[in-house]
C-alpha positions as CSV (number, residue, x, y, z in Angstrom):
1,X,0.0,0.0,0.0
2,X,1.5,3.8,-1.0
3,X,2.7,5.6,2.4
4,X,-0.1,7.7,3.3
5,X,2.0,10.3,3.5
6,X,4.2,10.4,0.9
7,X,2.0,9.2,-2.0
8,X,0.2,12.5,-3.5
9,X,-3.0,10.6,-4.4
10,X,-4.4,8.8,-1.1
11,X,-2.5,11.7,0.5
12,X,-4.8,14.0,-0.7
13,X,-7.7,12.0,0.2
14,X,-6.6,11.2,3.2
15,X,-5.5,14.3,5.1
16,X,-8.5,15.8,3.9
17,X,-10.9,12.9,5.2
18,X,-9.1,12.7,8.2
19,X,-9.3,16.6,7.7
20,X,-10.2,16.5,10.7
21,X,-7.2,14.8,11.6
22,X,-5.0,12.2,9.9
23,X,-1.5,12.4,8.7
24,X,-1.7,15.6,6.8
25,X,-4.3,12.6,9.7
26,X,-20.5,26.6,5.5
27,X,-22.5,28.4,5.8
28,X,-22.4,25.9,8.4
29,X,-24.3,22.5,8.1
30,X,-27.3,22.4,10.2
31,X,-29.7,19.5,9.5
32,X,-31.5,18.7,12.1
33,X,-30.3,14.8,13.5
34,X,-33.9,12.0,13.9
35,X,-33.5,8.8,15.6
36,X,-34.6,6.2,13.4
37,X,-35.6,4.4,16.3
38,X,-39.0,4.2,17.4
39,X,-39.9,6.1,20.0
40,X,-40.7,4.3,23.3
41,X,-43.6,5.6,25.6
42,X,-41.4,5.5,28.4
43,X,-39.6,8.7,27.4
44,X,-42.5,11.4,27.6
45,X,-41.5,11.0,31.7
46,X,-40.2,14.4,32.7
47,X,-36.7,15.5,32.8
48,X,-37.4,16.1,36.5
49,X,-37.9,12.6,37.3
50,X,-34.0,12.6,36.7
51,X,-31.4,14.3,38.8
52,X,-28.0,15.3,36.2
53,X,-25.0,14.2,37.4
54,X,-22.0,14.1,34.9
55,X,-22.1,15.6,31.3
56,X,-19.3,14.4,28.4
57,X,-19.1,16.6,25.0
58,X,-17.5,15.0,22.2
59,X,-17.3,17.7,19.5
60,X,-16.0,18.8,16.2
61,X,-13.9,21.6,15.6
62,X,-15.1,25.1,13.7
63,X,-14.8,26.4,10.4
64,X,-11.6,25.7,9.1
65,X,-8.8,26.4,6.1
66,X,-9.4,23.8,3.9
67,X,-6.6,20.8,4.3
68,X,-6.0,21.1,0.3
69,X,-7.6,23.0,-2.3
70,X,-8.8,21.2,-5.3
71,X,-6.4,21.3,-7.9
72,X,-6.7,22.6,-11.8
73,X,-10.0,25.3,-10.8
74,X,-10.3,28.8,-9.6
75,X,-8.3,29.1,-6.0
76,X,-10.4,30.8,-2.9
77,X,-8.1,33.4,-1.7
78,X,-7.4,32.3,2.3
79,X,-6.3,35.7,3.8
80,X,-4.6,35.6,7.3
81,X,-7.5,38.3,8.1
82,X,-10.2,35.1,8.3
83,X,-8.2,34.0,11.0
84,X,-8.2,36.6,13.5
85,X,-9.4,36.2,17.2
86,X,-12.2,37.9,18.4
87,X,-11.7,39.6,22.0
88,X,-14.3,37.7,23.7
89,X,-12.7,34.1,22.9
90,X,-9.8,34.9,24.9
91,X,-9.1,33.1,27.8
92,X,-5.8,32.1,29.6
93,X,-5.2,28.7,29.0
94,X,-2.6,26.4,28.8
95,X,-1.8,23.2,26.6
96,X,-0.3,20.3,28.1
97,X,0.4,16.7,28.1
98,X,-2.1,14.3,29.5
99,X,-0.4,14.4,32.8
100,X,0.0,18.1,33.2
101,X,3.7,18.1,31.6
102,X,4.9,20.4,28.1
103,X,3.0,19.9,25.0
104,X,4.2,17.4,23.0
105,X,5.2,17.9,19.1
106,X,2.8,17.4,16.7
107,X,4.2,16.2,13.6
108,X,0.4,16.8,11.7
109,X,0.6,20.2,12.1
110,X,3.9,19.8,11.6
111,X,2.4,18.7,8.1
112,X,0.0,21.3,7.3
113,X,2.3,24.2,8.3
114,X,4.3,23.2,5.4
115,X,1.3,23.7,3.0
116,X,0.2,27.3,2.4
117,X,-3.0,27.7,0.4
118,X,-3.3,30.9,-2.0
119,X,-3.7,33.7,-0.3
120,X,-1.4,33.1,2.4
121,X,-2.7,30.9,5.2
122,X,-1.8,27.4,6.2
123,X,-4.0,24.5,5.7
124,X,-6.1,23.4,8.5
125,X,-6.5,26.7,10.4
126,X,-9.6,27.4,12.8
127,X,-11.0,30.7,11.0
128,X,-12.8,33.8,12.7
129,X,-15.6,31.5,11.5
130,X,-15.1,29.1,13.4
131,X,-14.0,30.4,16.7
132,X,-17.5,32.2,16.6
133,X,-19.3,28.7,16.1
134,X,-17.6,27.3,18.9
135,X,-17.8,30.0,21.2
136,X,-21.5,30.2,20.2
137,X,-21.8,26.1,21.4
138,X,-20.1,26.8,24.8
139,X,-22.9,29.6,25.2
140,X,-25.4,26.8,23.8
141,X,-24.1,24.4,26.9
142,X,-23.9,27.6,29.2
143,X,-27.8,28.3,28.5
144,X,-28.6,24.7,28.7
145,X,-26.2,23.8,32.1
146,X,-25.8,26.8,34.0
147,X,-29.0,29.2,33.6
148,X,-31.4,26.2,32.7
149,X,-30.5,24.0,35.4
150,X,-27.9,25.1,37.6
151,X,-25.5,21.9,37.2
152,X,-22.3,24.0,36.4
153,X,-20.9,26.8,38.3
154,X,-21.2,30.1,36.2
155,X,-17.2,30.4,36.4
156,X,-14.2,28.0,35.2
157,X,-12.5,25.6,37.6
158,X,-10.4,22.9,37.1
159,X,-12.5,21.0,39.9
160,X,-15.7,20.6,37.8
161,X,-14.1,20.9,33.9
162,X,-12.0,18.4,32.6
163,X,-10.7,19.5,28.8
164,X,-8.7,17.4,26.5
165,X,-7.9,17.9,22.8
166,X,-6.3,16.6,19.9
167,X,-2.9,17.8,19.5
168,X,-3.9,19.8,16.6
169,X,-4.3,23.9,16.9
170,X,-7.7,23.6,15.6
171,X,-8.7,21.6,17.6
172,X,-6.8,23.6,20.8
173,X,-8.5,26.6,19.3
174,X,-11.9,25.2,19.4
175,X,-11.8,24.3,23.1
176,X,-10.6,27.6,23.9
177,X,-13.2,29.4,22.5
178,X,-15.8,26.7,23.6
179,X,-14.7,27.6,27.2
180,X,-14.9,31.3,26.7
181,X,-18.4,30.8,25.5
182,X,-19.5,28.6,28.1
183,X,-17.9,30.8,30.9
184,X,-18.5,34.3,29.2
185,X,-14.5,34.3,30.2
186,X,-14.6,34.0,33.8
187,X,-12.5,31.9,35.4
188,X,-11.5,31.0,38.7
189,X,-8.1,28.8,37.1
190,X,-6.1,28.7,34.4
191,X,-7.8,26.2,31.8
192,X,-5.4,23.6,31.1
193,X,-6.0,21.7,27.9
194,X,-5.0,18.2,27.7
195,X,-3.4,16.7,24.7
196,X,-1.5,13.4,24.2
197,X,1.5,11.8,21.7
198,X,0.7,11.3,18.0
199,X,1.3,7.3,18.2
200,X,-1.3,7.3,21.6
201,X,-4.2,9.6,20.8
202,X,-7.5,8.2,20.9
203,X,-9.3,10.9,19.7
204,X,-9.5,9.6,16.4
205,X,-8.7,6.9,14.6
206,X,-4.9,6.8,15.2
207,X,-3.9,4.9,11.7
208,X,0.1,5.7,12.8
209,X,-0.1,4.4,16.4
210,X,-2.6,1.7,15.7
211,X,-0.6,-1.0,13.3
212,X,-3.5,-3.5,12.8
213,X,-6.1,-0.8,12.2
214,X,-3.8,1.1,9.0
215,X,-3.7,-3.0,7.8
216,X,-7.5,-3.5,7.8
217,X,-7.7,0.2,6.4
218,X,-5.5,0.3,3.8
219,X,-7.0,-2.2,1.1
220,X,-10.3,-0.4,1.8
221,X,-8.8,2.8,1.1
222,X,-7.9,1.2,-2.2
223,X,-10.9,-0.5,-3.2
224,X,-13.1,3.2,-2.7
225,X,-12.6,4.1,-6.7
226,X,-14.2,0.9,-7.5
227,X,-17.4,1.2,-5.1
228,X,-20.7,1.1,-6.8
229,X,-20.8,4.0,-9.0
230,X,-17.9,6.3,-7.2
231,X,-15.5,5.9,-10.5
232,X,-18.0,6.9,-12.8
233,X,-19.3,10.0,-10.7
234,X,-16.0,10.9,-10.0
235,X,-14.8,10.4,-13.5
236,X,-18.1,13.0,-14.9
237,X,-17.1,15.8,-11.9
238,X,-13.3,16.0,-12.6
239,X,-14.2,16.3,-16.1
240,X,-16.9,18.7,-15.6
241,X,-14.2,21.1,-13.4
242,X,-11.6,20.6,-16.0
243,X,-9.6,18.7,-13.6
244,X,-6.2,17.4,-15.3
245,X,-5.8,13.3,-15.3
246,X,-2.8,12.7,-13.7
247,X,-4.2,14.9,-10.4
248,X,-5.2,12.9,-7.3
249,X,-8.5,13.9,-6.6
250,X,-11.8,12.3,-4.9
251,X,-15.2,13.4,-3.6
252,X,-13.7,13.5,0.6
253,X,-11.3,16.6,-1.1
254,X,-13.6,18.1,-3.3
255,X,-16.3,18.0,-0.4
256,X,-13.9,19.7,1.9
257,X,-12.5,22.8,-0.3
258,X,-16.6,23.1,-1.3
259,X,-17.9,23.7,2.2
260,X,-14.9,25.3,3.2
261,X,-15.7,28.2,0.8
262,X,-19.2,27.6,1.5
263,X,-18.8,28.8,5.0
264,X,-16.6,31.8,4.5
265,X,-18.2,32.9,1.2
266,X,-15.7,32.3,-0.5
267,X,-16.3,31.4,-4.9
268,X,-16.6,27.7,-6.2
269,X,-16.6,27.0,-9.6
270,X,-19.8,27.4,-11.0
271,X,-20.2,23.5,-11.6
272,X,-20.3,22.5,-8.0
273,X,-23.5,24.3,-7.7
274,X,-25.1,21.2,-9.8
275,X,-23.2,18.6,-8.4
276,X,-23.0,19.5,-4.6
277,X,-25.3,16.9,-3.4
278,X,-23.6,13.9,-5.5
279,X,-20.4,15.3,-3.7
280,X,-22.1,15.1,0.1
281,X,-23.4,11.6,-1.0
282,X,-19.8,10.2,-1.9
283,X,-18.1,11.3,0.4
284,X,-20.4,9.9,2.8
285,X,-20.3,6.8,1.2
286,X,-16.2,6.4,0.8
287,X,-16.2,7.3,4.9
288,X,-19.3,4.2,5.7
289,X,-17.3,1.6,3.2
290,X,-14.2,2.5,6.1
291,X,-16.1,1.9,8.8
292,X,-18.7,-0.9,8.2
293,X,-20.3,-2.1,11.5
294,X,-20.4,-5.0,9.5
295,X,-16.9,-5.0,9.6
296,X,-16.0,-4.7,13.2
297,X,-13.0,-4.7,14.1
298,X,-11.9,-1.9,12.3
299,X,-14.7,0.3,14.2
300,X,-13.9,-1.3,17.0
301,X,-10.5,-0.6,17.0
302,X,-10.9,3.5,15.8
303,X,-13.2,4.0,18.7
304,X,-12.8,1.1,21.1
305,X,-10.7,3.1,23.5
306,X,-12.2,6.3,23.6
307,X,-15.4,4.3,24.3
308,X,-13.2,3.1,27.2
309,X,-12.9,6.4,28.6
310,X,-16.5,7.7,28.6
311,X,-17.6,5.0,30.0
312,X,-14.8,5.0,33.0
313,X,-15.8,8.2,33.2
314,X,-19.6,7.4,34.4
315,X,-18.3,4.2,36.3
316,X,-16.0,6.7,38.3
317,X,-18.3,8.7,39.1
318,X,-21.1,6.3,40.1
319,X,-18.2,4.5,42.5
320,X,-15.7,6.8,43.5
321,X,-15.5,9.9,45.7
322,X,-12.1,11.7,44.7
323,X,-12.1,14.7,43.4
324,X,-11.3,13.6,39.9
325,X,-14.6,11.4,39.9
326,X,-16.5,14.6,41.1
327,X,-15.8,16.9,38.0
328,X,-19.4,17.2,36.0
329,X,-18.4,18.2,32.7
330,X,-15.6,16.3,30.7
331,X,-14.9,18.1,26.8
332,X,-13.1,16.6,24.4
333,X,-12.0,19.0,21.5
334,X,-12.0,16.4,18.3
335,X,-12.8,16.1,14.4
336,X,-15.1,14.7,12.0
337,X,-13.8,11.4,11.4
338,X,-13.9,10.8,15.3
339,X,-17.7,11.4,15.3
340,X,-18.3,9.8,12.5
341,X,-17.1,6.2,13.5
342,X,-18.5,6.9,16.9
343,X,-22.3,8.0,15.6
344,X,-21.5,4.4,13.2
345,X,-21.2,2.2,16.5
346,X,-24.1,4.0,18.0
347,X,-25.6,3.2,15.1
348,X,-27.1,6.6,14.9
349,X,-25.3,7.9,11.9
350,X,-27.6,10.3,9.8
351,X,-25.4,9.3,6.4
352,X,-24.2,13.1,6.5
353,X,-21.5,14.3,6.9
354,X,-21.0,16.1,10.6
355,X,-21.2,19.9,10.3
356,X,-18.3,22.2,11.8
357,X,-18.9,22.3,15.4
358,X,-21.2,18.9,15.4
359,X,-20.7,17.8,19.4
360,X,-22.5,14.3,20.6
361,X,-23.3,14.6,24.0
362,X,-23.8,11.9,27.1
363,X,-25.4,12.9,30.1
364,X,-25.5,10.8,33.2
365,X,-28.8,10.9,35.4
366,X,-29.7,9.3,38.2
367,X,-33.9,8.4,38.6
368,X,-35.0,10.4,41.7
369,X,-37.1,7.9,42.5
370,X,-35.0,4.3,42.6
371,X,-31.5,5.9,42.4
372,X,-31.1,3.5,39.3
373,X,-28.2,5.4,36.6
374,X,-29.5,6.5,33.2
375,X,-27.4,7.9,30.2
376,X,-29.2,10.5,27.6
377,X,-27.4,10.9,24.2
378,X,-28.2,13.2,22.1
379,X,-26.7,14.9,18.6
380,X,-26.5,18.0,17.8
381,X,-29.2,19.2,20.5
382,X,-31.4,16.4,19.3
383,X,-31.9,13.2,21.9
384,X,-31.0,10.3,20.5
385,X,-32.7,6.6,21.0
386,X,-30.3,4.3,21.0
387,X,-30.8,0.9,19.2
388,X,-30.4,-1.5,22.5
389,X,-31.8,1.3,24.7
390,X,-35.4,0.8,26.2
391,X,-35.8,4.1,26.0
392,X,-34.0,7.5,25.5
393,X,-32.9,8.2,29.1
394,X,-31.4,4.6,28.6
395,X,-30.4,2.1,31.8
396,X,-27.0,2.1,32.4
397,X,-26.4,-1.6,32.0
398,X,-28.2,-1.5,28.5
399,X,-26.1,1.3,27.6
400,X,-22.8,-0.5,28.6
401,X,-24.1,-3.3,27.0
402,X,-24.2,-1.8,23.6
403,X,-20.9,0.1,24.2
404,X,-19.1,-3.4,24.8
405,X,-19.4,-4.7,21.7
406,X,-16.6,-1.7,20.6
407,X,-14.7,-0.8,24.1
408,X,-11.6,-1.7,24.4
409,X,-9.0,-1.1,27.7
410,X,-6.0,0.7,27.1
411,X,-4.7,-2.5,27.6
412,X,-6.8,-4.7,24.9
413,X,-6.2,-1.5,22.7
414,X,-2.7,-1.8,22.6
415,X,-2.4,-5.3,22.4
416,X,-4.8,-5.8,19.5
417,X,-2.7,-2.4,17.8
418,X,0.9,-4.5,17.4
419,X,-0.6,-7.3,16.4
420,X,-1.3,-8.7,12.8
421,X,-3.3,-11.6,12.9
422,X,-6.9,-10.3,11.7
423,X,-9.7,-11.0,13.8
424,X,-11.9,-9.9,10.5
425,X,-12.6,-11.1,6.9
């Protein structure tokens, strides 16, 4: 298989899937996000028959640079104005390791430092754009957690917030201005913002640090151009923008230069206005042929140990009384190809692709009347019922019981990583 970062073609493809993260790793999309499950009669009880006890937000990034822009057609002109911080998204922070130690290097943005897009940015920059959107979901969770019901204290500390991030400054950005939102920039600490080694992040699916997930990856990554229809869609659009043959080019890149400019305003070629929704439907299709549920291990092993996490997270706070277990809201600063593996395993996935700023949420209740735990999901603001679940506020056991079939310990995670015997057709 070509190096995924060396080889121009699945590089292209690649960074800009993983545009969210991997190696290279809009007018923002707002569709509102229905269960298909049906709905259970159990859920019309009232919110007050639950008490809240822990909320985890797993959410994408804002508007962004675009990780490459299409080749061979008019180029969007990406100003270092677009990326200026507003006032109100400062905070003082500080980004460390995960045990509170210096940053570690990160050779992706190593990566996208080294590729400057016309107009004079780098690829893969949180825009003004963006900070606003994030800033505007912290005041979204402020509204929802702090005025609404008064779970979280109306000011920053370290004792109730726990904030980790992908080692990636968009992603750093995000949870900045997510807290500055959420806090209207009071704080009582400094916000420290977690963020771990390339080869050990969980926060997406870690093709470099995982060995046996880049082997069950690769020959799908291959296969894409020959999915039903893909070639000859692909084939029609690159002709249709003039795009030169010997240019690496698929619908995951062309998707993400489109909304890119989409977002900021910026001109497309006139011929993406006709095939904009072909474009959303195969990238969307490339991404479900990487992660078929059918397919386990593969999902299991891109989100097996962040499941880990969220649900040590509830298990520590049902069981333990340090003050670690007693913080109420854990954020987790990610990308688009970690919530779409995650929504996958859920088996909630809307088959579109999540918008800039997309966050899935997990809230842990406890019933006022037997004590019993409950977890809520929801989407975007909208609850999710949960295939497995009897119900939306879904029994803990039923909701660890669906998680299993993808968690995996640190431990298991690691060991299942070096090897290469596949567990999986």
């Amino acid at each position: 298989m070509r190096n995924l970062l060396t080889k121009a073609g699945l590089f292209g493809s690649v960074s800009v899937a993983f545009g969210s993260i991997w190696w290279s790793q809009q007018k923002t999309e707002s569709n509102p996000v229905t269960s298909s499950a049906a709905p259970n009669p159990n859920d019309a009880c009232p919110a007050s028959l639950y008490e809240l006890q822990q909320v985890q937000v797993l959410f994408r990034h804002g508007a962004r640079t675009p990780l490459k822009s299409i080749p061979d057609v008019m180029e969007a002109q990406w100003t270092p104005s677009l990326l200026e911080a507003p006032p109100y998204t400062h905070i003082n922070y500080v980004v460390t390791d995960l045990k509170g130690g210096p940053q570690p290097r990160s050779p992706l943005e190593d990566n996208y430092r080294k590729n400057i897009l016309s107009g004079g940015s780098f690829a893969g920059q949180l825009t003004t754009l963006g900070m606003q959107q994030l800033y505007e979901l912290g005041e979204t969770l402020r509204k929802k957690y702090i005025e609404e019901t008064p779970f979280l204290s109306p000011t920053f500390s370290s004792t109730e917030v726990y904030v980790r991030s992908t080692n990636i400054v968009r992603t750093i950005e995000s949870a900045k201005c997510l807290i500055a939102g959420l806090f209207k920039q009071k704080q009582k600490d400094i916000v420290s913002i977690l963020t771990a080694e390339a080869k050990s992040e969980i926060l997406y699916p870690n093709y470099h640090g995982c060995k046996l997930l880049k082997v069950l990856s690769d020959p799908r990554w291959a296969k894409m151009s020959s999915l039903p229809g893909v070639a000859e869609d692909l084939q029609s659009i690159l002709s249709a923008l003039g795009i030169a043959a010997h240019q690496h080019v698929d619908f995951i890149l062309i998707r993400d230069d489109m909304v890119a400019r989409e977002a900021h305003g910026l001109p497309s070629p006139l011929v993406l206005n006709f095939w904009r929704n072909k474009v959303e439907q195969r990238a969307v299709d490339m991404m479900c042929s990487l992660f078929e549920p059918n397919k386990r291990e593969a999902l299991q092993l891109s989100v097996g140990a962040l499941f880990h996490v969220l649900l040590e997270n509830i298990e520590k706070k049902l069981q333990d009384n340090s003050a670690e277990a007693n913080r109420k809201l854990f954020l987790y600063s990610a990308h688009d190809t970690t919530l779409i593996p995650c929504l996958m395993a859920l088996e909630i996935f809307d088959m579109k692709w999540p918008p800039y700023a997309a966050s899935i949420t997990l809230e842990l209740h406890k019933s006022r009347q037997t004590g019993d735990a409950f977890v809520k999901v929801s989407y975007i603001g909208q609850d999710q019922h949960i295939p497995g679940c009897s119900g939306v506020y879904c029994p803990l056991q039923e909701f660890k019981q669906v998680l299993s079939q993808y968690s995996l310990s640190s431990e298991r995670y690691n060991s299942r990583c070096i090897s290469t015997e596949l567990a999986e057709p």
